[in-house]
C-alpha positions in Angstrom: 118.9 97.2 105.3 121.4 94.7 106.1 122.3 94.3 109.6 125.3 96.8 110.6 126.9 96.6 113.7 125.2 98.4 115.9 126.5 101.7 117.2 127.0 101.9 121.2 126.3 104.9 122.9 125.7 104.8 126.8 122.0 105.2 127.5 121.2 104.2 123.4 122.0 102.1 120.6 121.2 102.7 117.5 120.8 99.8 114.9 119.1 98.5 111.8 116.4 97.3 113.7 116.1 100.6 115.6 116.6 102.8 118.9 117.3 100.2 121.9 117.1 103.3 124.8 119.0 101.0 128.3 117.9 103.7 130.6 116.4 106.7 130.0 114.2 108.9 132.5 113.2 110.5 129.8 109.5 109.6 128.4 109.9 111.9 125.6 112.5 111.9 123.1 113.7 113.8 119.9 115.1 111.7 117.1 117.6 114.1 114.6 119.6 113.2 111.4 122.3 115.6 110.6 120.4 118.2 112.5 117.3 117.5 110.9 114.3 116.3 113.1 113.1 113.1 111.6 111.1 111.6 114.9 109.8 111.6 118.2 109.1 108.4 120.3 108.6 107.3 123.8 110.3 104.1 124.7 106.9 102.7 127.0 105.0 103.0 124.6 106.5 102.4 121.1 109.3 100.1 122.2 109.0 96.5 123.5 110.8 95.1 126.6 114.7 92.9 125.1 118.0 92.2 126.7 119.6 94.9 128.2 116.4 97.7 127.6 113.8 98.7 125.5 113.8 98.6 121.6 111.9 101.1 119.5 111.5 99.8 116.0 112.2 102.2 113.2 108.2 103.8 111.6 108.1 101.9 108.4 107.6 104.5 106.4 111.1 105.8 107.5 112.8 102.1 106.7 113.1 102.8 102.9 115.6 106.1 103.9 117.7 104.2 106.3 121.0 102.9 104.0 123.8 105.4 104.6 126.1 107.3 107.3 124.6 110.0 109.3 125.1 111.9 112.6 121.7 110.9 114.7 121.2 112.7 118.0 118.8 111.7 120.4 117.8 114.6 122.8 114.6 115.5 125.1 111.9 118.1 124.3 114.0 120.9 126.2 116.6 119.9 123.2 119.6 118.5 126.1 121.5 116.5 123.6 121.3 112.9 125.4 123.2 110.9 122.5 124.8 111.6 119.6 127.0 109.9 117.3 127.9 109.2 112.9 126.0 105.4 112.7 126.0 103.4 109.9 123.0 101.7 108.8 122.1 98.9 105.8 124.7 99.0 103.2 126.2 101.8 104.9 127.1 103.2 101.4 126.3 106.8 100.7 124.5 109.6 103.3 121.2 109.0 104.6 119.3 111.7 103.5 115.5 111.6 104.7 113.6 113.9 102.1 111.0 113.6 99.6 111.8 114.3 95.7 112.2 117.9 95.6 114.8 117.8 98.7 112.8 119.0 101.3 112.8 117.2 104.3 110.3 114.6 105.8 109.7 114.0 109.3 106.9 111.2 111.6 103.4 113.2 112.2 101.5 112.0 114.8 99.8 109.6 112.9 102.7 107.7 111.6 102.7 109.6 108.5 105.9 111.1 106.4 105.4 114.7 106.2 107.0 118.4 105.8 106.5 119.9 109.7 106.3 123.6 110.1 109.6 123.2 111.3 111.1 122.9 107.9 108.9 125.6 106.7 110.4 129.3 105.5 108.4 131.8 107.9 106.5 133.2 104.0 105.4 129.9 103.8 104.0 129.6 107.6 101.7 133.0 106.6 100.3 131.0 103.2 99.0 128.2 105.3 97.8 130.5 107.9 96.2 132.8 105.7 94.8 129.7 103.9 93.0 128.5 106.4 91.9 131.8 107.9 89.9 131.5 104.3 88.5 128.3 104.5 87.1 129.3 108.0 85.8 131.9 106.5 83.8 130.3 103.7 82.6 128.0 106.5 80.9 130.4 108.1 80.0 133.3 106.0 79.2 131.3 102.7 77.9 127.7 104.2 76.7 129.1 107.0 78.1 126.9 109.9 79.5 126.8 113.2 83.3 126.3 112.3 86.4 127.0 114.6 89.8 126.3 114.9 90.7 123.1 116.3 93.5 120.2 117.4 97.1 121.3 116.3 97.1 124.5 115.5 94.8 125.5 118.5 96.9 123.8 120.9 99.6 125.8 120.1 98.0 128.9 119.7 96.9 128.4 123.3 99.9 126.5 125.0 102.9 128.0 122.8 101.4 131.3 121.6 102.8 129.9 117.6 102.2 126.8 115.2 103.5 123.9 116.5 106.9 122.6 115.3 106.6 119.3 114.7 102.6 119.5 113.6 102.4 119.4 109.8 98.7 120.5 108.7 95.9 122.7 110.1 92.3 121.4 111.2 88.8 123.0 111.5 85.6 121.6 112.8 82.3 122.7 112.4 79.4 121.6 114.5 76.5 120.3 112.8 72.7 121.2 114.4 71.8 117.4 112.9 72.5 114.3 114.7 71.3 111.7 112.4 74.1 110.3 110.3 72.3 110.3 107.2 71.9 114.0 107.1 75.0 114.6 108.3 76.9 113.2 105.4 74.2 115.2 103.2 75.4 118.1 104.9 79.0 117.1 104.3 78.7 116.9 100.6 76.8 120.2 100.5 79.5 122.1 102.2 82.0 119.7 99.4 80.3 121.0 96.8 80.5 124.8 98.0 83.8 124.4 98.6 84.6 123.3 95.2 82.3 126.3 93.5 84.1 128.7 96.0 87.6 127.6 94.3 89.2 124.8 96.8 90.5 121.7 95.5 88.7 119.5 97.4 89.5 116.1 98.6 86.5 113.9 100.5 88.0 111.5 103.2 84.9 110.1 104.7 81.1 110.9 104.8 82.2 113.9 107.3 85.6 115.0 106.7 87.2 116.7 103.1 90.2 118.0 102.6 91.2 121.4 101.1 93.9 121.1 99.4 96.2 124.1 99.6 98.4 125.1 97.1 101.3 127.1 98.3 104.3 129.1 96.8 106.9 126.3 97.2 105.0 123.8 95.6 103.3 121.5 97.8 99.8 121.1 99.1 99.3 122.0 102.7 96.1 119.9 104.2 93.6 121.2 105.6 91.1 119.2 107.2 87.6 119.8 107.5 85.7 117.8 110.2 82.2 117.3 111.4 81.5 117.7 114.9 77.9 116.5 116.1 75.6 115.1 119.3 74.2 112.2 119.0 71.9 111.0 122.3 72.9 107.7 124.1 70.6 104.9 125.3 69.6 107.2 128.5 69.1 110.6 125.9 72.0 112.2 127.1 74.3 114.2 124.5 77.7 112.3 123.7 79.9 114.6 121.0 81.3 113.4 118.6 84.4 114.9 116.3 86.5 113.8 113.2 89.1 112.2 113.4 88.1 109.7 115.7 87.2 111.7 119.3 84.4 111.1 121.3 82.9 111.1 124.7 81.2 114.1 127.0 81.9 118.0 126.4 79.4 121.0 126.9 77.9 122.4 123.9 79.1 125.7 126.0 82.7 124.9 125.5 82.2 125.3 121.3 79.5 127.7 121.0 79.4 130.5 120.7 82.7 130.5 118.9 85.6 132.9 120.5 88.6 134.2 118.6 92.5 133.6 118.9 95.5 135.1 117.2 98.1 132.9 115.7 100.9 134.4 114.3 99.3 137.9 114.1 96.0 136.4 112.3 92.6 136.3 113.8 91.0 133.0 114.1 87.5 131.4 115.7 88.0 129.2 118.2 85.5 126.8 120.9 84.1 129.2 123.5 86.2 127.5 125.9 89.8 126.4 124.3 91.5 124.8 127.1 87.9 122.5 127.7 88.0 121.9 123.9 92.1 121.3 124.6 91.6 118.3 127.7 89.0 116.3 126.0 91.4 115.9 123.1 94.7 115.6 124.4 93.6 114.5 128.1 94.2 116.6 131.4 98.1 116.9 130.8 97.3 118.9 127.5 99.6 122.3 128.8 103.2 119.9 128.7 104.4 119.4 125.6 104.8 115.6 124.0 105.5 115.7 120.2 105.3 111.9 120.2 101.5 112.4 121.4 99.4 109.8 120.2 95.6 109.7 120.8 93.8 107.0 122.8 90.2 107.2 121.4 87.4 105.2 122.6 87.2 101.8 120.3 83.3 102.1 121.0 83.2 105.7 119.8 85.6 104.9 117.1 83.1 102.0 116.2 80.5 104.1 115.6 82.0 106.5 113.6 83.6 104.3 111.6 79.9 103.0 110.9 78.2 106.1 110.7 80.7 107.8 108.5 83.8 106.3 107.2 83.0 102.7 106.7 85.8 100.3 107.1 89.8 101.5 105.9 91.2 100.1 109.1 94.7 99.2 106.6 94.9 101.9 104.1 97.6 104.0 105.8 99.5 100.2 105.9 99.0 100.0 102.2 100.1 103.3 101.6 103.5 102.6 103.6 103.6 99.2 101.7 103.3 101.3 98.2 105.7 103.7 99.1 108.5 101.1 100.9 108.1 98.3 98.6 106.7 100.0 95.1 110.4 99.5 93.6 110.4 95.5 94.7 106.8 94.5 92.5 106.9 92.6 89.6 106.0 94.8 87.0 105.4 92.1 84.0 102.2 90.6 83.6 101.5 87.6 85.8 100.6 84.2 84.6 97.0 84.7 85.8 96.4 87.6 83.9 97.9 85.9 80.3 95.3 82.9 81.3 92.6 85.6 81.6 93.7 87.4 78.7 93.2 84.6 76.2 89.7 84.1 77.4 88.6 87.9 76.7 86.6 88.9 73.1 89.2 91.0 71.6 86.9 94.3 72.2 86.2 93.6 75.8 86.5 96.2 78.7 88.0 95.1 81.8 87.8 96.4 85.7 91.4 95.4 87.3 90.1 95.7 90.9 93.0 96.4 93.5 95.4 97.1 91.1 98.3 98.2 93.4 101.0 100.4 93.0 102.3 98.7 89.5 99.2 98.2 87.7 101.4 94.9 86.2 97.6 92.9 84.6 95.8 96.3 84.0 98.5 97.6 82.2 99.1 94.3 80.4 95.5 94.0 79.4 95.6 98.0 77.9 99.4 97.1 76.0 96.6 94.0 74.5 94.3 96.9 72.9 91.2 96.5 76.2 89.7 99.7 77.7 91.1 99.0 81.2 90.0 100.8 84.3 92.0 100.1 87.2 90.6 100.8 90.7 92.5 100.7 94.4 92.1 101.0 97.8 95.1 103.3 98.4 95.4 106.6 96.5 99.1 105.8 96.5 98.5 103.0 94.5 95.4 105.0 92.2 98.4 108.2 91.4 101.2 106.0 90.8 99.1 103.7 88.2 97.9 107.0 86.8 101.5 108.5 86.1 102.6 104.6 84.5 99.7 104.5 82.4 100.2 108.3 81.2 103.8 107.9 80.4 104.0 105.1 78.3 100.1 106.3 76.7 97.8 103.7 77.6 94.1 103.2 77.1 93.4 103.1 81.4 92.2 105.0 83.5 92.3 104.7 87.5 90.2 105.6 90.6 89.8 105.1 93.9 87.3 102.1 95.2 86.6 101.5 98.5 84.5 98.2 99.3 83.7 98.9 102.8 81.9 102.0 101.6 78.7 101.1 100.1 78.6 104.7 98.4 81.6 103.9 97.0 80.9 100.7 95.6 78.1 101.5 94.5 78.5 104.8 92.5 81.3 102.3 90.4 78.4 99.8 89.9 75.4 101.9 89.0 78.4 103.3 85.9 79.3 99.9 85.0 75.7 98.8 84.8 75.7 100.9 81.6 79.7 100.3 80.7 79.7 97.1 80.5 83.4 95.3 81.8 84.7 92.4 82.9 86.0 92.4 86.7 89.3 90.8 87.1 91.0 90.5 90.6 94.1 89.6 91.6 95.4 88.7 95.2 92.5 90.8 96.1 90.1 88.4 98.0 92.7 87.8 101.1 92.7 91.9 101.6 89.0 91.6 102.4 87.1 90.9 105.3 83.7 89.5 105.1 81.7 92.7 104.7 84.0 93.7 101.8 83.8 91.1 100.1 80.3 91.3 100.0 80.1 94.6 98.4 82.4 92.8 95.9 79.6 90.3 94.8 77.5 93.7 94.9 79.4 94.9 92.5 80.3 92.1 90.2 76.2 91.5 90.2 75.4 95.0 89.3 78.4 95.2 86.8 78.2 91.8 84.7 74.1 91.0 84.8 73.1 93.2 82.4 75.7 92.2 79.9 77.0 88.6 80.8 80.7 89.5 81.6 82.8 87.5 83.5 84.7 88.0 87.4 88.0 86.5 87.6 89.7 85.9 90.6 92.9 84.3 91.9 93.3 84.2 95.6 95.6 82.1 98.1 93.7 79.3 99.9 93.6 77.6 103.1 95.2 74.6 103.9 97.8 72.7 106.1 101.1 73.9 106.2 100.3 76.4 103.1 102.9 79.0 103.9 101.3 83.0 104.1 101.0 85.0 101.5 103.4 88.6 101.6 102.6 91.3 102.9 102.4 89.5 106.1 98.8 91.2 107.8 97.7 92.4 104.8 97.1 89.6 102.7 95.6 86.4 103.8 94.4 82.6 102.7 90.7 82.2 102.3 88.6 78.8 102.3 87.6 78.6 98.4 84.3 76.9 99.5 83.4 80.0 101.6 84.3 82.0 98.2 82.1 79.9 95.7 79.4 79.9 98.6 79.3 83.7 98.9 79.1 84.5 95.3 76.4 81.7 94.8 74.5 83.7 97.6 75.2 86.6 95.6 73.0 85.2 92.5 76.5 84.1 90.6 77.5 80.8 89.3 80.8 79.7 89.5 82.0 78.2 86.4 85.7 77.5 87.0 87.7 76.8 90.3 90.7 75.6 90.0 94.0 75.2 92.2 97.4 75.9 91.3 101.0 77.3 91.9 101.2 81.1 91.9 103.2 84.1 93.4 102.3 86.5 96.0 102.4 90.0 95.7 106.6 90.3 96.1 107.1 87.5 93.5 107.6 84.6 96.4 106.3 81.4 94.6 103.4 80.3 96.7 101.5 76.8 96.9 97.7 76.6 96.8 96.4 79.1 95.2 92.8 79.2 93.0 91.6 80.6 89.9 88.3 81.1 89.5 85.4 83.0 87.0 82.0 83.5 87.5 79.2 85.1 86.1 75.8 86.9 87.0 73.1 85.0 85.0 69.1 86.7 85.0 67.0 85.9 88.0 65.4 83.7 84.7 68.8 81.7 83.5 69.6 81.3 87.0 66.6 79.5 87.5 67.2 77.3 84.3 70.6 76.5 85.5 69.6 75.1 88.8 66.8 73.2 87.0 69.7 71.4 84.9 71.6 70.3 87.8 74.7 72.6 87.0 
């Protein structure tokens, strides 16, 4: 975007930078472009205090939509039109048009996301996804054999509304486990996973407790529907706390879930907690009954610790690098960088090579297949993983590309233990400064399992501390690391560092960027090692 005058309009003003609201008594308010909802914010809590108000920065993920003329209306949740008026945003060439590549349009979920609500979707459509997940909870309890029930979005407005919530955009079912050890709750997970998948769902795992079934509907897309684990786990003094994906934790009576009651939605039959509107507080808090489509949660951080430990690991960013693919996809260099050609000319001519966080454009992983190398390219995002996939299919190359999560140990891993017996060379590229210690750990973890058996190399290039070094873009994502913390954590890790070097380099958007390293290490024996040290080297 690039800066149009902002349009005035009494209590709002809307601009490139966002929604300034002067003075509204209002918490709530609906966001609308030509008549289509697109958002829902409240000032206090997504704005931040300027001259003459509050201003709510546009969601990101709406940003790359926002070049055009449009009519935007403001109004509250009983739809009283508070603003409305044709703006002009960023170039101001052309309509804003906020839809995703089939025409249908997007709108903000709760979680920040860019989705199709229910309010977009034709009433047939509504009965697929209901009738969909009337299956699924069926499977859950009649095939696996657990305790599963209805739960967040669609519950609330089966019980508040009496009807799917307009702005909600997916349906979610817990189950509650009878274990409360971690361990065997993730074993549990993956067995109900794999029954899923020999039942007929497409199946996608999010974390050791939650899957998603990906449901296939008439107009083409795939509705989610979320499977989470629910579970007790005792605290210091042996009392219950209860836990539930995504993210909720703290007290609630076993007597509020179980036994299981029924609902109708819609005219189908659902099971629900024993108690809904118990089930209803602890989620949304006490003011559950009055309706806030800008609801965010508030979750415990300790709670949220512990899960994240227990079950998920540590993705704190990937929903930011999934906006960043999506926003900025277009703006990456897509030839090969200058890192990658000085890695290239150090590879035997039949070597395999790992292009760990591979982003959106693939650009050394693709450059390294167009060379005639087996490349398999691996990312934290699954953005990043499909949109390498489609490159690498259209134009026929030899790679392939996964998903690789180093703050999951499974994850890492699963990739090491079939690289042990492929053997690769691991190439990196503006990886290390996405990682935070315990990451980059499993990344020695892997590199060791990967290149000892068969003496391949890592190679790295990273940004690097210093004075007045300017930061590397994305801004938050990407950071400068000490190079002496580097070569001391994969020395640690049993590897020898046989090449660190600084130079000039780019960061991810191309920017040229000061201080930067290039470094290769290997995994010697336990045996060689040993040698090596003898020798001084």
């Amino acid at each position: 975007m690039t800066g149009s005058a902002p349009t005035p309009g009494g209590q709002f003003e809307i601009s490139d930078e966002g929604v300034l609201v002067r003075d509204s008594s209002t918490p709530v308010l609906i966001l609308s472009v030509d008549g289509q909802y697109v958002w829902s914010l409240t000032p206090e809590r997504d704005g931040h205090p300027v001259d003459g108000g509050t201003m709510v920065p546009w969601p990101t993920v709406l940003t790359r939509f926002l070049d055009g003329t449009a009519t935007i209306t403001i109004a509250d949740y009983e739809g009283e039109v508070l603003f409305e008026d044709k703006v002009v945003l960023g170039s101001g060439e052309g309509n804003i048009s906020i839809v995703d590549g089939s025409g249908n349009p997007l709108s903000v979920d709760k979680v920040g996301h860019l989705t199709r609500s229910f309010e977009a979707t034709d009433e047939s459509i509504r009965e697929e996804i209901l009738d969909g997940t009337q299956r699924v909870l069926a499977d859950l309890r009649d095939v696996v054999g657990v305790e599963a029930y209805l739960n967040y979005g669609a519950l609330l407005g089966a019980i508040r509304e009496g009807r799917m919530l307009g702005h909600d955009s997916d349906t979610d079912v817990c189950y509650l486990s009878k274990h409360t050890v971690p361990a065997e709750i993730i074993s549990e997970s993956y067995a109900i996973e794999r029954t899923m998948r020999e039942r007929g769902w497409s199946v996608l795992r999010m974390s050791g407790g939650d899957i998603k079934v990906l449901h296939q509907v008439s107009d083409g897309r795939k509705v989610h529907i979320d499977i989470f684990v629910a579970f007790y786990v005792p605290d210091k003094d042996g009392e219950p706390v209860f836990y539930q994906l995504g993210n909720r934790s703290g007290r609630l009576r076993r007597e509020a879930i179980v036994p299981v009651s029924t609902i109708n939605l819609h005219g189908y039959d659902f099971p629900a907690p024993a108690e809904p509107e118990e089930m209803l507080a602890f989620i949304y808090g006490p003011k559950w009954r009055t309706p806030d489509p800008s609801f965010k949660y508030a979750d415990p951080p300790a709670g949220v610790r512990r899960l994240d430990g227990w079950l998920r690991g540590f993705r704190t960013d990937m929903g930011f690098w999934t906006e960043f693919h999506n926003t900025h996809g277009k703006e990456l260099e897509s030839k090969q960088s200058a890192f990658g050609a000085w890695v290239q000319r150090q590879l035997p001519e039949d070597a395999k090579v790992v292009d760990i966080g591979s982003g959106a454009i693939g650009r050394d992983g693709r450059f390294f297949a167009r060379k005639g190398h087996q490349v398999h390219s691996v990312d934290f995002s699954r953005a990043a993983v499909a949109a390498v996939r489609r490159r690498a299919e259209r134009h026929k190359l030899p790679l392939v590309s996964e998903q690789l999560i180093l703050g999951e140990l499974r994850s890492t891993l699963a990739l090491g233990a079939r690289l042990a017996r492929d053997p690769h060379h691991l190439y990196a590229r503006d990886l290390i400064g996405c990682l935070d210690g315990a990451a980059r750990s499993q990344l020695w973890t892997l590199a060791k399992m990967a290149l000892r058996p068969s003496g391949g190399k890592l190679y790295l290039e990273f940004a690097v501390t210093g004075e007045n070094l300017p930061e590397p873009q994305p801004e938050g994502l990407v950071r400068r690391v000490d190079p002496a913390l580097v070569q001391a954590e994969i020395e640690a890790a049993g590897g020898v560092v046989e090449h660190l070097g600084i130079n000039e380099g780019q960061d991810m958007l191309g920017n040229p960027l000061p201080g930067v390293a290039r470094l290769r290490a290997s995994w010697p024996s336990p045996k060689k090692l040993t040698q090596h040290a003898a020798e001084g080297n």
